[in-house]
C-alpha positions, 0 to 999 in steps of 0.5 A: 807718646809719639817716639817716632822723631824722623816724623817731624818737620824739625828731623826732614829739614836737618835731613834736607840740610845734609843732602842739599848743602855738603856737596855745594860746600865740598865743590867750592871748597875744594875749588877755592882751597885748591886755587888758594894753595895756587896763588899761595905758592907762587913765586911773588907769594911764597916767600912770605911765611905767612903764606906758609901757614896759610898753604897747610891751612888750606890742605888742613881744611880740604882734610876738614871737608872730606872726613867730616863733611863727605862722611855726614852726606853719604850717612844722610844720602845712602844711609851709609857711614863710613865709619863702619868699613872697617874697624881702624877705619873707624879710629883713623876717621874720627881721629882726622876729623877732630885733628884737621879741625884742631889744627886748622884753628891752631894755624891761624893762632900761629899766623896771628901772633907770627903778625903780633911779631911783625907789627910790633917788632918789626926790625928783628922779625926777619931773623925771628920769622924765619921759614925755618921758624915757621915749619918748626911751629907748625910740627910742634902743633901738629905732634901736640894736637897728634898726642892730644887726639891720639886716645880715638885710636884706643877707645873707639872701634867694633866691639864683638859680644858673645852670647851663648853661640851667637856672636854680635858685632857693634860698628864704631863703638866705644870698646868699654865704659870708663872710656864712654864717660870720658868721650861724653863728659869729660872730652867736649870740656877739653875739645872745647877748649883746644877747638874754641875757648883757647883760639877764642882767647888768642885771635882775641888777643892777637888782633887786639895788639894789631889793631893798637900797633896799627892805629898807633902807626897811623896816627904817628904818620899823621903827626909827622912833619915830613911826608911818609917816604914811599916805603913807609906807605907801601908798607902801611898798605901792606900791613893794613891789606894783611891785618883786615884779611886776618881779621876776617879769617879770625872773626869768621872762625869764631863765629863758627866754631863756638855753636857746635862747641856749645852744642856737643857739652850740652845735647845730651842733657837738653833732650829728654829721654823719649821726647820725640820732638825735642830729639827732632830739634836737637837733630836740627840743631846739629845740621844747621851747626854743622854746616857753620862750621864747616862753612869757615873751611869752606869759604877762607878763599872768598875771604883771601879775595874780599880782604887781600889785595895782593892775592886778588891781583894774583888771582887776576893775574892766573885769569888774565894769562889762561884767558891769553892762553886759551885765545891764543890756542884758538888763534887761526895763525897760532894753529898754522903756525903749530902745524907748520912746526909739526910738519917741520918736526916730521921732516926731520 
């Protein structure tokens, strides 16, 4: 029987997808997070605490793609895994990347039922979704998922044996056997259920009550006698630009998140010890759920821009100032101007 799976076409096309598709995920996600965490803070945007969550969202999601991503393009670029540097090195890059991962989903459950708020109890919203309220729920997630994933700092590591005068070290490894079943068969059963099955249930969940609150509402200004004043459509438009991006953002991540998922509790039980190809296919599988994964860090930006009318118009907004800016620099009379003021500046 051929042992050799890097031979088959199924490993060179998982190979291919590692060196071909990180870099183009890392550029663009990283510019798009970037201009995200931009528009997200000015000052038209900031003072909604949605664009809070969706801020640390997107650093949790440049914290995604450099630990997780980065790692799996140098392994397939330069066999070399980052991991091996040192050994704390290993536990705090495994830690990041399950942590980053976690709380990029959890965000968007604290931002979802934060709009289930805002929908349905619209009058005391104001004193229950404050920005006081919003920096408490996320230090609570975070300290949660901290304590949640902070056994990687205790079980993984380089492991040193000794035999007879020769002493041989294992990078990243697990540092004893108890804590290798619990990683292998006991924790993708919970990191399921924290990265997927409860997001799953709660995005779920969530968009089901804004979508009823919001038909509900619709259907209301229908029926009414009186025209809807201004107000009532421009929060109507608001509410409804909020609610599609949410729900992009929501369906997306789910999406992305169950394969890999559903992947990591079953690989080591579809592949037959010494079955070659089935070991090809297996490292297919898992570059292809990989980059779907990393796919909903990557592209939440596009998403603000596809979904969110008042992000697109800030967006435009930046474009249309640089783009006056830029001709204005290389404006002969601006430059004449600029070095009359430099002349000035020197004759006094």
């Amino acid at each position: 029987m051929d042992y050799d799976y890097e031979s088959y076409a199924e490993h060179q096309a998982g190979q291919w997808v590692w060196k071909v598709v990180p870099p183009i995920f890392i550029f663009l996600g990283s510019a798009g997070n970037l201009l995200s965490i931009v528009v997200l803070t000015r000052k038209s945007i900031r003072k909604s605490t949605t664009a809070i969550y969706l801020v640390v969202l997107a650093i949790s999601d440049l914290l995604v793609l450099y630990t997780g991503l980065f790692r799996q393009w140098i392994l397939a670029l330069f066999d070399t895994d980052v991991r091996h540097v040192s050994s704390f090195g290993c536990k705090l890059h495994m830690f990041l990347v399950y942590f980053s991962l976690d709380f990029s989903g959890w965000i968007l459950i604290a931002v979802t039922f934060e709009r289930v708020v805002l929908v349905w109890i619209p009058h005391s919203a104001k004193s229950k979704c404050s920005r006081r309220t919003a920096g408490v729920i996320l230090i609570t997630i975070l300290a949660f998922l901290f304590l949640l994933n902070g056994h990687m700092f205790f079980g993984n590591g380089d492991l040193q044996s000794t035999t007879g005068n020769e002493t041989t070290t294992v990078k990243c490894t697990y540092l004893d056997n108890s804590y290798q079943n619990f990683f292998e068969n006991t924790w993708p059963w919970i990191d399921l259920t924290i990265y997927c099955i409860v997001p799953f249930l709660s995005l779920f969940i969530g968009n089901i009550l804004i979508v009823t609150k919001f038909l509900q509402s619709r259907r209301k200004l229908r029926t009414q006698v009186a025209p809807a004043s201004a107000s009532e459509q421009k929060n109507q438009k608001k509410t409804s630009s909020m609610t599609l991006m949410l729900f992009c953002l929501n369906t997306v991540y789910l999406i992305s998140s169950v394969p890999i998922s559903i992947y990591l509790i079953g690989y080591s039980d579809w592949v037959e010890p010494g079955d070659a190809h089935g070991q090809a296919v297996s490292n297919l599988l898992w570059s292809l759920f990989n980059v779907l994964m990393y796919a909903n860090n990557t592209f939440n930006f596009l998403l603000y821009c596809l979904s969110g009318q008042k992000f697109r118009n800030e967006v435009k907004l930046i474009l249309c100032r640089h783009l006056q800016r830029s001709q204005t620099n290389n404006s002969p009379i601006e430059g004449t101007k600029t070095q009359m003021n430099d002349a000035t500046r020197q004759h006094i």
